[in-house]
Residue frames relative to the residue before (quaternion, step in Angstrom):
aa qw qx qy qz dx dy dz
X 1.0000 0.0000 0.0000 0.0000 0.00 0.00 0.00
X 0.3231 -0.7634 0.4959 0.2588 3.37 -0.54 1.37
X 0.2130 -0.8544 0.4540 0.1360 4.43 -0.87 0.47
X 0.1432 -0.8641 0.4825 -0.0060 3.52 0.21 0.33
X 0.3954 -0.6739 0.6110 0.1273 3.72 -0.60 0.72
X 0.7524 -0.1889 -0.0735 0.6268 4.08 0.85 -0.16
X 0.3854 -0.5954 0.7029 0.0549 3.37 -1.66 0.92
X 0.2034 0.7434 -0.6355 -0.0462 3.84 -0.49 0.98
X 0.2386 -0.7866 0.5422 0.1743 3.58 -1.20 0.63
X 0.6667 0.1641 -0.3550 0.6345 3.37 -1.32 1.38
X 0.1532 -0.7850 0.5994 -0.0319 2.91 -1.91 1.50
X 0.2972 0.6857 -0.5792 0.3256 3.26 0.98 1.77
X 0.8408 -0.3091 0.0819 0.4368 3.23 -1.49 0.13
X 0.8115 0.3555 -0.3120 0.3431 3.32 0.53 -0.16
X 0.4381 0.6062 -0.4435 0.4939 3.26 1.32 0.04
X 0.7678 0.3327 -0.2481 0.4881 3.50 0.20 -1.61
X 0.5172 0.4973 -0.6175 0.3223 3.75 0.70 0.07
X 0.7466 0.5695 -0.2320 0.2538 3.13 0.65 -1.64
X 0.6336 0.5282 -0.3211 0.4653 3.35 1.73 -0.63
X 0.2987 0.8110 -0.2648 0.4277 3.50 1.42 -0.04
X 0.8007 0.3259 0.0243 0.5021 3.24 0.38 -2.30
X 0.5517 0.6822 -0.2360 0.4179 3.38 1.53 -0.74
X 0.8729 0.3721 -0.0691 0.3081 3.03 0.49 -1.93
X 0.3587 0.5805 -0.5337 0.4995 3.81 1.82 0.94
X 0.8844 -0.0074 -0.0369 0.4653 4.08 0.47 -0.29
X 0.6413 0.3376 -0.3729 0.5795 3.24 0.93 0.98
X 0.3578 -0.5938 0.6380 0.3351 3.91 -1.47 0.53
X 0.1499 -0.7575 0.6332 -0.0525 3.74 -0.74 1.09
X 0.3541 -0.7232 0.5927 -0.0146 3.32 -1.12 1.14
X 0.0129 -0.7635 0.6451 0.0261 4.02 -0.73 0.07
X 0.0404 0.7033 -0.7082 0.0469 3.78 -0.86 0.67
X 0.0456 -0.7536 0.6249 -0.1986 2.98 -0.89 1.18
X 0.5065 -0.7684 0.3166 0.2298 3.43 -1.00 1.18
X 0.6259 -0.0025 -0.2364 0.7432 3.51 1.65 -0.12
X 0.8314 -0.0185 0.0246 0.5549 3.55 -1.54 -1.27
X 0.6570 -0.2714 0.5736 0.4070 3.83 -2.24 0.35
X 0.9219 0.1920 -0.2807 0.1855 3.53 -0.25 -0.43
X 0.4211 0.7204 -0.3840 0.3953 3.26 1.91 0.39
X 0.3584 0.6150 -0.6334 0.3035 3.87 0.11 0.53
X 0.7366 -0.5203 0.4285 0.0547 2.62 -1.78 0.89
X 0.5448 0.6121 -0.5034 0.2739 3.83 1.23 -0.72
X 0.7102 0.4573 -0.4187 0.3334 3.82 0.26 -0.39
X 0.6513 0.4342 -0.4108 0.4674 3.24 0.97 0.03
X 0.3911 0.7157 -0.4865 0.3133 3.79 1.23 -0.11
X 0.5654 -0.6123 0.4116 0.3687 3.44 -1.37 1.01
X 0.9245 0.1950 -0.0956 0.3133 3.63 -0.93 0.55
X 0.1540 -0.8255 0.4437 0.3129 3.16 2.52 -0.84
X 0.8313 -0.2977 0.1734 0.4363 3.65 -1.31 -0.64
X 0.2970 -0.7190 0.5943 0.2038 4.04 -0.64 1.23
X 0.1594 -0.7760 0.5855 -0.1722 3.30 -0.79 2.26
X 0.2976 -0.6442 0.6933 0.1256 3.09 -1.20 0.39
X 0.3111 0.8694 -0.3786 0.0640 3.80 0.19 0.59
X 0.7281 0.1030 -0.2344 0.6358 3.37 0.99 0.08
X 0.7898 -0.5058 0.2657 0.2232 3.58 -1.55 0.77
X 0.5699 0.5619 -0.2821 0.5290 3.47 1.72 -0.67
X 0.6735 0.5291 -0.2026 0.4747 3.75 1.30 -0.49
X 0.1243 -0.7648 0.6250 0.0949 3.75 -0.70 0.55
X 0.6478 -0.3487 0.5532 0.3908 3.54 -2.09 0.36
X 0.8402 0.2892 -0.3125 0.3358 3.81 -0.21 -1.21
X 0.4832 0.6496 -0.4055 0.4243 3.62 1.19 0.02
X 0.6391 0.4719 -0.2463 0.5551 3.69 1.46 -1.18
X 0.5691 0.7036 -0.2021 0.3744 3.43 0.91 -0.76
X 0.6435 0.4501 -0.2558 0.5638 3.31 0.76 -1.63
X 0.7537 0.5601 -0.2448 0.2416 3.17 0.60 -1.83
X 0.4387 0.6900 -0.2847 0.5005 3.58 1.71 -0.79
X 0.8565 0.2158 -0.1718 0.4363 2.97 0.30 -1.40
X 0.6080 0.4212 -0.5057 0.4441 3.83 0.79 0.77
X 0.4759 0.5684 -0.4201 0.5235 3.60 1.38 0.03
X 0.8051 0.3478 -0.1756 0.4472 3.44 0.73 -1.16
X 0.4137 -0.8108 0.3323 0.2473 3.85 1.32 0.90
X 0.7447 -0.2696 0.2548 0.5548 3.59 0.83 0.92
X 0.7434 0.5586 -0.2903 0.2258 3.77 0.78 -0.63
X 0.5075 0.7088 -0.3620 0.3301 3.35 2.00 -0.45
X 0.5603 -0.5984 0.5324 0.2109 3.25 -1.49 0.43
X 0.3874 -0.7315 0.4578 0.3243 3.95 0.27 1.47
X 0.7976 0.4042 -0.2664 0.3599 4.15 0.51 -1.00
X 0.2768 0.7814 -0.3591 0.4288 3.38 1.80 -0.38
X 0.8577 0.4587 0.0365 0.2295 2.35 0.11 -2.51
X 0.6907 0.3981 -0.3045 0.5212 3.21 1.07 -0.44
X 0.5313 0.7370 -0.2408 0.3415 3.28 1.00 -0.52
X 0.6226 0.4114 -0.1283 0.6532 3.18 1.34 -1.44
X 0.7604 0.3352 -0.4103 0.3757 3.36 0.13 -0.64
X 0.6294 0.4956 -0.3976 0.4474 4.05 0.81 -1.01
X 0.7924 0.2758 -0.3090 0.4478 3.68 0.64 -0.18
X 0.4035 0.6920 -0.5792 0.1510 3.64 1.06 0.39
X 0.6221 0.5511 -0.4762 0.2872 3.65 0.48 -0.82
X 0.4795 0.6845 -0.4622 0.2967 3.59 1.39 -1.20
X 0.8559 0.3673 -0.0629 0.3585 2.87 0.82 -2.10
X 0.4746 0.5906 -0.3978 0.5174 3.77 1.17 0.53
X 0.6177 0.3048 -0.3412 0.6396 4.00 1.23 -0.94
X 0.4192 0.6304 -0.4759 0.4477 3.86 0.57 0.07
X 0.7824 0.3593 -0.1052 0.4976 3.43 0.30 -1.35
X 0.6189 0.4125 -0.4069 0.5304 3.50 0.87 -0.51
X 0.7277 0.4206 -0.3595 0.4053 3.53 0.18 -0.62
X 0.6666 0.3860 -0.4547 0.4470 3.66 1.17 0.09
X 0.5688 -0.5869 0.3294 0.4729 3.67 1.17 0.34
X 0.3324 0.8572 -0.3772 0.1110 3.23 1.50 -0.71
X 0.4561 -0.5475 0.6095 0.3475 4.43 -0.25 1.52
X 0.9445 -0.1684 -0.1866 0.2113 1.98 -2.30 1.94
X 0.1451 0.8473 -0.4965 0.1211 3.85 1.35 0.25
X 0.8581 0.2299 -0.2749 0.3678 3.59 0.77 -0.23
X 0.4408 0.7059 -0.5008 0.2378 3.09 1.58 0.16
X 0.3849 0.8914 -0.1092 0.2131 3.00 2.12 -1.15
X 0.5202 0.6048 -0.2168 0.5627 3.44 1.93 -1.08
X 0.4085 -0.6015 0.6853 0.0419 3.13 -1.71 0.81
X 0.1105 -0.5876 0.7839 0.1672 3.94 -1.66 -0.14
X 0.4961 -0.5867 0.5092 0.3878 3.49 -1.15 0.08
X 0.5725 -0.5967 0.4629 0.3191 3.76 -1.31 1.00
């Protein structure tokens, strides 16, 4: 019987991140409904809300969130994810991690 210390389900971006951060001190499982690289994050609306080039701002991504996210987003969430997306986009690039930059957004 095979044991594992965490069990994540679905192998988009946030699974296979988390199995990433996991898999230096823990035995980490993925289950996934077909291949490891079929998830769904590249097709996600808008992918990761970045700040990436100087002509672009946090409260532009923000607003935009919250008209993607019909009134339902969480205001501290939100800012959160977005002020640390770029962190977490050169994160992913540096893990080689497929299609990591299609993954970026511009503001609508």
């Amino acid at each position: 019987m095979l044991k594992y210390d965490t069990l994540i389900i679905g192998s988009g971006l946030a699974g296979l991140s988390a199995a990433l951060k996991l898999a230096d001190h823990q035995k980490v499982a993925v289950i996934t409904k077909k291949a490891l690289l079929d998830g769904a994050s590249a097709w996600a609306q808008g992918g990761i809300a970045a700040v990436l080039s100087p002509e672009d701002s946090w409260d532009e991504h923000i607003q935009d969130t919250y008209i993607a996210g019909a009134g339902l987003c969480e205001s501290a969430a939100t800012r959160f994810v977005v002020e640390n997306g770029k962190d977490a986009i050169d994160w992913l690039i540096q893990q080689a991690f497929p299609s990591a930059a299609m993954l970026t957004t511009t503001t609508i």
